[in-house]
Structure formats: structure tokens, C-alpha cells
C-alpha positions as CSV (number, residue, x, y, z in Angstrom):
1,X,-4.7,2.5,-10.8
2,X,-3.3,-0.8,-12.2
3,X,-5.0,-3.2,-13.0
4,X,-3.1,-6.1,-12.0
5,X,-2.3,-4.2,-8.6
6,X,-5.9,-3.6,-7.3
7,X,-6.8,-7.1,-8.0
8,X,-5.2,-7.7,-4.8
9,X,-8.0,-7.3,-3.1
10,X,-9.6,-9.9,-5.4
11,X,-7.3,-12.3,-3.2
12,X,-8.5,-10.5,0.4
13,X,-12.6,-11.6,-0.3
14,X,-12.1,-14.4,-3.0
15,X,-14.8,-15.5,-4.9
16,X,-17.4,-13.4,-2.8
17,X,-16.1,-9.9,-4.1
18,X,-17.9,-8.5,-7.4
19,X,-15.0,-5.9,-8.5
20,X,-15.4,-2.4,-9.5
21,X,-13.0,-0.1,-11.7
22,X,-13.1,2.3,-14.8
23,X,-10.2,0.1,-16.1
24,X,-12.6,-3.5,-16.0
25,X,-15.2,-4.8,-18.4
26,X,-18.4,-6.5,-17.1
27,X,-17.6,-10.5,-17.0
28,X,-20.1,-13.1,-15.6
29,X,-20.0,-16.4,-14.5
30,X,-22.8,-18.5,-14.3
31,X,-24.9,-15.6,-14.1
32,X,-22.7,-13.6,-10.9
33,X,-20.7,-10.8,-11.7
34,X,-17.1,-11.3,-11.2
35,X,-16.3,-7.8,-12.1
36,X,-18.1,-4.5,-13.4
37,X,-16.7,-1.7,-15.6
38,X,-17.9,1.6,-13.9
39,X,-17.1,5.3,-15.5
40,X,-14.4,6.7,-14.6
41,X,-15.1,9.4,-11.7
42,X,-18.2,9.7,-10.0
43,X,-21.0,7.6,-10.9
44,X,-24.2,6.1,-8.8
45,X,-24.0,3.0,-6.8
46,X,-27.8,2.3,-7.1
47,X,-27.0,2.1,-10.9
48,X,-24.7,-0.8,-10.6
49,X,-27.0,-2.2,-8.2
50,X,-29.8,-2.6,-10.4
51,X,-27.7,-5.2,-12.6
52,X,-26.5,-7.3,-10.4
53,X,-28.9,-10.6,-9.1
54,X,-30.4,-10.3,-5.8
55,X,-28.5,-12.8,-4.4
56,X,-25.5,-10.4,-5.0
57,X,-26.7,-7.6,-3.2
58,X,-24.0,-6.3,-1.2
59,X,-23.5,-7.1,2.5
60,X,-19.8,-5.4,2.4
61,X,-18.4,-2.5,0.6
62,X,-14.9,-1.3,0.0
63,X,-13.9,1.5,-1.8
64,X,-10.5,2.6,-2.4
65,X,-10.3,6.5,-3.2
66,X,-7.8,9.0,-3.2
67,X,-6.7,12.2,-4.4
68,X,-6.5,11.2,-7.8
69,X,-10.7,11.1,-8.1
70,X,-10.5,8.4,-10.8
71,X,-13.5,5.8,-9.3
72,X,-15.9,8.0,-6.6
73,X,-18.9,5.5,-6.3
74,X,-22.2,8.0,-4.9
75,X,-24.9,7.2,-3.0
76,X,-23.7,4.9,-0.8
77,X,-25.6,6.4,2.4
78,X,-28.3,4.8,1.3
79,X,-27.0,1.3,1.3
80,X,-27.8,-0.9,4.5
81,X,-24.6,-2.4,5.2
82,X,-21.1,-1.3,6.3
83,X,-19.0,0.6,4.1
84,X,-15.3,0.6,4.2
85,X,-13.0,3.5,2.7
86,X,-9.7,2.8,2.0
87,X,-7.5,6.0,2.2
88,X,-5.3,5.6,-0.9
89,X,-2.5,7.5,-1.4
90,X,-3.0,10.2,1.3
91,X,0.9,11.3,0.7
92,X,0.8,12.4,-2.8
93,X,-1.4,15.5,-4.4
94,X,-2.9,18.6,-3.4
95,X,-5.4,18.2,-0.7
96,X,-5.5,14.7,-0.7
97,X,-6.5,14.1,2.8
98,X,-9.2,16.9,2.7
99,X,-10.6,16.2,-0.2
100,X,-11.1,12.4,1.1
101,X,-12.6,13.9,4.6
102,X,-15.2,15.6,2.5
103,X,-16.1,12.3,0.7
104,X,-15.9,10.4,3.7
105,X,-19.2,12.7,5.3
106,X,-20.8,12.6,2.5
107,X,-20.7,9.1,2.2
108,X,-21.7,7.5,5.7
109,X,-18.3,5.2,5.8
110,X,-18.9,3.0,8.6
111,X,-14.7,2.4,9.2
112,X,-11.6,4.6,7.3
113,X,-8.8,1.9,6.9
114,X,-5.5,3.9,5.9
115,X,-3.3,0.6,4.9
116,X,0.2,2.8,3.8
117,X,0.3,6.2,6.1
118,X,-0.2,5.0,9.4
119,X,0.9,8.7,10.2
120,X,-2.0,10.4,8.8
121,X,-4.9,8.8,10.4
122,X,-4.4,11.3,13.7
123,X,-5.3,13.9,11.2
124,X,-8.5,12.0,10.4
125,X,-9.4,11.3,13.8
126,X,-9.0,14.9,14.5
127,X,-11.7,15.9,11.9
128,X,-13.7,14.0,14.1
129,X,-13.8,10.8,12.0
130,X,-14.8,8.2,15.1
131,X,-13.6,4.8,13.4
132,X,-10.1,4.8,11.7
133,X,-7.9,2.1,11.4
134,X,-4.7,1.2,10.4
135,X,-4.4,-2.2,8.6
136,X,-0.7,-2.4,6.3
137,X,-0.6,-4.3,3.3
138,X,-4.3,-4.3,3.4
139,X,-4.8,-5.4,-0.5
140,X,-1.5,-6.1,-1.0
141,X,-1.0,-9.7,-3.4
142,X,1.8,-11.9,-3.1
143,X,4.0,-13.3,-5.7
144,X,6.7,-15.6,-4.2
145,X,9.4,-16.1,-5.9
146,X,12.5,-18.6,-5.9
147,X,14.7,-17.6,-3.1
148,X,18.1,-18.7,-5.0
149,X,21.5,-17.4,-5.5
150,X,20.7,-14.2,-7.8
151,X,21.5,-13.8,-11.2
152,X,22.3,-9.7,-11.8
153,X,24.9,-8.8,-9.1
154,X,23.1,-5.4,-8.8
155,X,20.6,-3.2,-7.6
156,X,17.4,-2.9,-8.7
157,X,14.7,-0.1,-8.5
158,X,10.7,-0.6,-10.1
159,X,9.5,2.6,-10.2
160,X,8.9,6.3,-11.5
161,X,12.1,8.0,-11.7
162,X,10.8,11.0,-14.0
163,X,11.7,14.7,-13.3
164,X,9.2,14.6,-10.5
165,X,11.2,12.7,-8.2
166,X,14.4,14.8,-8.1
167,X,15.4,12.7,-5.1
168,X,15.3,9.4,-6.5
169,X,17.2,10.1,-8.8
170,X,20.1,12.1,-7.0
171,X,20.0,9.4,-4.4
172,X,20.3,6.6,-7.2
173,X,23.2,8.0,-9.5
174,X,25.2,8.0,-6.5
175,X,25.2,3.9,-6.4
176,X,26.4,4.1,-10.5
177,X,29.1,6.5,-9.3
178,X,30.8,4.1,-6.5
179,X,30.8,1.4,-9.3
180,X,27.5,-0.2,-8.0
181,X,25.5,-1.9,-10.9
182,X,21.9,0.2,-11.1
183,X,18.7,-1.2,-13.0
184,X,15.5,1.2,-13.2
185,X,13.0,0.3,-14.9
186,X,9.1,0.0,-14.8
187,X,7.1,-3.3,-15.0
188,X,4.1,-4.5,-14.0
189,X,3.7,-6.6,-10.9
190,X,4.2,-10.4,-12.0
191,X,7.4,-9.0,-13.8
192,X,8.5,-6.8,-11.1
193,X,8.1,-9.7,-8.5
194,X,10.9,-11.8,-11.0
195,X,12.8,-8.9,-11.8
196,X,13.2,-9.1,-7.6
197,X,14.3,-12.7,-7.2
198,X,17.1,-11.8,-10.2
199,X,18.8,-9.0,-8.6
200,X,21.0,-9.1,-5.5
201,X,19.3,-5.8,-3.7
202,X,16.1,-4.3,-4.3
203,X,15.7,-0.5,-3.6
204,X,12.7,1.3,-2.3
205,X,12.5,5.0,-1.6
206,X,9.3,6.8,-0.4
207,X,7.6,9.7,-2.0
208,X,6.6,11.4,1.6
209,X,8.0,9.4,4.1
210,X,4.7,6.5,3.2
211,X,4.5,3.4,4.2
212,X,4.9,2.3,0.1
213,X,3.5,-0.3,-1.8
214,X,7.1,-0.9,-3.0
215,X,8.2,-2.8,0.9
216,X,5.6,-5.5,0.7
217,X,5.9,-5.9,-3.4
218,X,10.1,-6.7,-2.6
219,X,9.5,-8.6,0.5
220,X,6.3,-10.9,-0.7
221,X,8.3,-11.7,-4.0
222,X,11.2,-12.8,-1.8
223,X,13.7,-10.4,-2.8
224,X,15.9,-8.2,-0.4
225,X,14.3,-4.9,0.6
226,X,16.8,-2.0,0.9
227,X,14.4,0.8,1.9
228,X,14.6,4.4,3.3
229,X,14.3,4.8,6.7
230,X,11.0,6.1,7.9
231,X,9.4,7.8,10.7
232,X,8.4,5.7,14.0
233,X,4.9,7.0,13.2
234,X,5.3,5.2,9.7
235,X,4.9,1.9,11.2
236,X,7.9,0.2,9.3
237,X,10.5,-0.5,12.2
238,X,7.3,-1.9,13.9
239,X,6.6,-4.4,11.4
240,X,9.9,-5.1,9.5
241,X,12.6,-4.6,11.9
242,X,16.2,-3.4,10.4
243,X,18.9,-6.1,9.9
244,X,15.5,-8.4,10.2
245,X,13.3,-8.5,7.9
246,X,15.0,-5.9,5.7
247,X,18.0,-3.1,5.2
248,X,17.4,0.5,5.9
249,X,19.4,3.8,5.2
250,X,19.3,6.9,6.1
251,X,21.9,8.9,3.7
252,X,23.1,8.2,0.0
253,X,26.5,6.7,2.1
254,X,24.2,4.3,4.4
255,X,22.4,3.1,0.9
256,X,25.8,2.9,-0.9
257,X,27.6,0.9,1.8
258,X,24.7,-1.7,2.5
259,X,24.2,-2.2,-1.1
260,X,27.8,-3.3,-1.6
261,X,27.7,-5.6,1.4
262,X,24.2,-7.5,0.7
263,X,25.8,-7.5,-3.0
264,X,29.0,-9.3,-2.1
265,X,27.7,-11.6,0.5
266,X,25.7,-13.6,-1.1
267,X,25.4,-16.1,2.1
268,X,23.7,-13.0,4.5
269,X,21.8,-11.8,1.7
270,X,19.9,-14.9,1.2
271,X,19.2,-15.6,4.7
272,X,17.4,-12.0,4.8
273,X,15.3,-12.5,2.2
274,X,14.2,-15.9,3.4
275,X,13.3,-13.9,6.6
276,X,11.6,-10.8,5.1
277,X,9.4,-13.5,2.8
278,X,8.7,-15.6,5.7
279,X,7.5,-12.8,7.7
280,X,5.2,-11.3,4.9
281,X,4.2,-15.0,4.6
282,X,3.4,-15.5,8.5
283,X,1.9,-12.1,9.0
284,X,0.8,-10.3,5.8
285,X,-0.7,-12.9,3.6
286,X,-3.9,-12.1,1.2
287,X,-5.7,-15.2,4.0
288,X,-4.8,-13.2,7.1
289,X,-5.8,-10.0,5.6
290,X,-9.2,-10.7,5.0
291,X,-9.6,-11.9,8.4
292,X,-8.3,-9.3,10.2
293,X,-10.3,-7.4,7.9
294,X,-14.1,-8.7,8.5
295,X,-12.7,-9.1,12.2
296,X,-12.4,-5.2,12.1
297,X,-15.8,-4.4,10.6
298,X,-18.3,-6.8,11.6
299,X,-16.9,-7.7,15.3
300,X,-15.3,-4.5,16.0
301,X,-11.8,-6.3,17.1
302,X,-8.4,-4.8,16.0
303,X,-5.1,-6.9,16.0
304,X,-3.4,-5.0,18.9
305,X,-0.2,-4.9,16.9
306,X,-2.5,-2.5,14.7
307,X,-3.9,-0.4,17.4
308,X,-2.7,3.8,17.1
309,X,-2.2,4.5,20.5
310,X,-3.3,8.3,21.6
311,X,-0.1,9.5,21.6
312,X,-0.5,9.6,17.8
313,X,-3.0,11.8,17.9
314,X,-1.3,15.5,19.1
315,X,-0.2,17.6,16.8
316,X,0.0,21.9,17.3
317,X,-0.3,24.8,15.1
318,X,2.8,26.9,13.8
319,X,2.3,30.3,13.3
320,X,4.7,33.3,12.2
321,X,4.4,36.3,15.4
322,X,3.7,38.6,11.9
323,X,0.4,36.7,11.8
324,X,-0.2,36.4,15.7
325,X,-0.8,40.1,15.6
């Protein structure tokens, strides 16, 4: 993962978190580990544990895991506090949610958090998981920006646009075609977040109808989200109303014609974004995170906007008559 993109959750616990990843080096401060460099895929907990002072013996851990199997901390079972897994990326990979149910058993998590695919925790709590949670924008950092008249009269889209996201890339020519300007272009988070306060519109468009990363990163930097419209599942009408907080489409016209309009009204366009950062502000901050957070795992309490109702939880079985008989 990024670097500079997991360190959010460096701004959810503050100067109480000692931070684990393949992609750190070990640093202390006045003899406390700030962070720890860890091999990259599985490696044992108890080693770590046996550098770090006693006074730094965990009462809380977090691990963020997904498909991908880069950082797979073991032996956590035997640790006597709560542990949190973070269900990273569910959308994306072969038997990415299976492969984390395995883990999760093997493990002892105390509480499954999935932060971006609100729709796949019934899947979880089908396997019989008994705590799972939904918590958006979970490690999520903000990087406000000036809210000011933009400088590129365009659109704007941070992200992968390789060959596999066919999609994306249909979907985006079609702005160039009706004569919209079109940036793509990677960048790492601090740039990205300036990159959105320059341009008029900034696009998002999901991999597998997720929750992305890409809504809150537009939103907390204060630009103008234009983002695919997703699921009721998804969670993203429920916490960033349409025409509210940010634009959605549902077609290559919708995304066309509400580019053109947030891009020549300058006045609306503004006024948006000042509500889509205020609302990240009020109600996803790195502060209220970490409290809703501990809330969650030491007191048991979940925000009741957060709450997956049962309804979320039915799904049935296809099957073709061929293989009925």
C-alpha cells in the first residue's frame, strides 16, 4: 500500500499507535517506537513484540489486510487484548473476501470493520462472523485545501487508467470527445489533494460498485466530487447526498452534462465543494474517527447512522435447472 495513504491511521490513534508495514523502517523516539518495518507477508507478532518496551505492549490492535497478502501479522490469538481487522479492498482480486474469512478464524479478531464495501459485510456475517461493522472513511486523512475560484477549467481524474480498467477509460474519452478538458494522471496524496482544489470537477469511478477511497480523498481536500452512482447498499447516497454534498451519474451523458455545468458555473460549483468539505469536516474527521472507533471496540456502541440493518443480510443461490438435476 502507500505509504503516505496508510499513515492515515497515524491521525485516527495519534501519538499512541506504534505503526507496522513492509514499506517502514524502524524509528524511535525517546526510546518508543513510532514505527516498525515488518517483512513483507506473513511474519510473527510475538517477534515484534519482543522489541518493543513494556510500557508499549499493546492494548489495541489494527490490522488492515486484504487480498493482496502484502502484511499478514501471525499469532495474534495469543495476544490478550482486542484485535481489529480492517477488511481492505474486498472488491478487487480473486477470492478476496474468502481468503480474509480464513484469516479472520485463524486469527481470533475480536471486531471485522469493513470501512469502503458496506455491501459485503452480510457476506461476512453469513460465515458466521458475530461482530462486523461498518465504519466509512475509517483511516481516511484529510488534506484541506483552499476552496477558491479554480485555476484548470477541467476535469480531473487521480488514478489507474491502465488496460485493466477498460471502463474508465471508455467512460473518460467520452468527456475529450464533447470538447470537455480531461486531466489523468497519478500522484500521491498531498499532490492529488492540490491537484483537486486546481481543477473545476473532480472525477471518481469505482472499480466494483465500492465505496472508493477516491470520494473522501476529493471531498476532504475540498474539491468537487463527480462520482458514479452506487448501489443503496454502498452506503454513499446515505452519507453524501446527490446535489449535496457531491454530483452523481449514472451514464457517460449524465457524467458529460454535469461536468459541463459544475465547469461553467463557477458560483454553484463552489458552494458544493464548501458543502462536501464541511461535511467530511463535521462528520468524517481523523478526531471523530478514532472515537467512533474505541467507542466500537471497547464500549460496544455503534453510531446508529453506521448500523447494517438485517435487511442487508439476505441474499439466495442461483442455479442453472442443468445443475438442479
Amino acid at each position: 500500500r502507500d505509504v503516505e495513504r496508510s499513515r492515515g491511521l497515524g491521525d485516527v490513534y495519534k501519538r499512541q499507535e506504534v505503526f507496522c508495514s513492509p514499506d517502514e523502517t524502524d524509528c524511535c523516539v525517546d526510546g518508543k517506537y513510532q514505527t516498525i518495518g515488518t517483512p513483507a507477508g506473513q511474519f510473527e507478532v510475538g517477534d515484534i513484540l519482543k522489541r518493543v518496551p513494556p510500557e508499549q505492549y499493546p492494548e489495541l490492535v489494527v490490522v488492515e489486510a486484504d487480498a493482496l497478502r502484502r502484511s499478514i501479522p501471525r499469532g495474534l490469538k495469543a495476544l490478550k487484548c482486542p484485535k481489529v481487522l480492517i477488511l481492505g479492498a474486498t472488491h478487487l482480486l480473486e477470492n478476496s473476501m474468502s481468503l480474509l474469512m480464513k484469516y479472520a478464524r485463524e486469527e481470533g479478531f475480536t471486531v471485522l470493520v469493513s470501512d469502503y464495501n458496506r455491501q459485503h459485510t452480510h457476506f461476512f456475517r453469513r460465515a458466521g462472523f458475530q461482530n462486523v461493522q461498518w465504519l466509512p472513511g475509517l483511516n481516511h486523512c484529510m488534506r484541506p485545501q483552499p476552496i477558491v475560484t479554480p485555476e484548470k477549467k477541467g476535469a480531473l481524474f487521480v488514478g489507474q487508467l491502465e488496460e485493466f480498467h477498460p471502463y474508465r477509460n471508455g467512460l473518460f474519452s467520452i468527456l475529450e470527445k464533447e470538447g470537455i478538458e480531461f486531466n489523468a494522471r497519478m500522484a500521491g496524496p498531498d499532490i492529488a489533494a492540490k491537484l483537486y482544489s486546481y481543477h473545476a470537477v473532480s472525477l471518481n469511478c469505482s472499480v466494483n460498485g465500492e465505496l472508493s477511497r477516491g470520494v473522501f480523498d476529493i471531498m476532504g481536500s475540498g474539491g468537487l466530487l463527480l462520482t458514479d452512482r452506487l448501489s443503496e447498499n454502498s452506503g454513499l447516497e446515505m452519507l453524501f447526498p446527490d446535489g449535496e454534498a457531491c454530483v452523481q451519474y449514472g451514464s457517460s451523458g449524465e457524467l458529460v452534462e454535469k461536468a459541463r455545468y459544475y465547469i461553467e458555473h463557477e458560483a454553484q460549483a463552489l458552494e458544493l465543494r464548501r458543502k462536501g468539505y464541511e461535511r467530511m469536516r463535521s462528520l468524517h474527521s481523523p478526531e471523530t474517527k478514532r472515537t467512533q472507533l474505541l467507542d466500537l471496540v471497547f464500549s460496544g456502541v455503534v453510531d446508529p447512522v453506521y448500523e447494517l440493518k438485517e435487511s442487508m443480510t439476505h441474499f439466495c443461490l442461483l442455479y442453472t435447472s442443468d445443475a438442479a438435476d
